[in-house]
N, C-alpha and C positions, 0 to 999 in steps of 0.2 A: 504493500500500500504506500510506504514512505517513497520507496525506490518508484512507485508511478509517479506518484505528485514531484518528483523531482524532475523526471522525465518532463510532464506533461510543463511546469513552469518552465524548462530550459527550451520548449518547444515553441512559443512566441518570441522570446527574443530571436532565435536560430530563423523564423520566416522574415522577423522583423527585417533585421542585416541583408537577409537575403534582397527581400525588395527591393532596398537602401543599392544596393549592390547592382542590379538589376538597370535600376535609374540612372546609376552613376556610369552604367556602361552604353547606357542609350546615348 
């Protein structure tokens, strides 16, 4: 259960950057 919720919080920052990443390559 810990080990999910760690997962699932580390999972918005990891799309966030992505986007961020994304944009700055357009």
């Amino acid at each position: 259960s810990i080990l999910k919720i760690g997962q699932i919080k580390t999972s918005p920052p990891y799309q966030s950057q992505r986007v961020m990443h994304n944009n700055a390559g357009k």
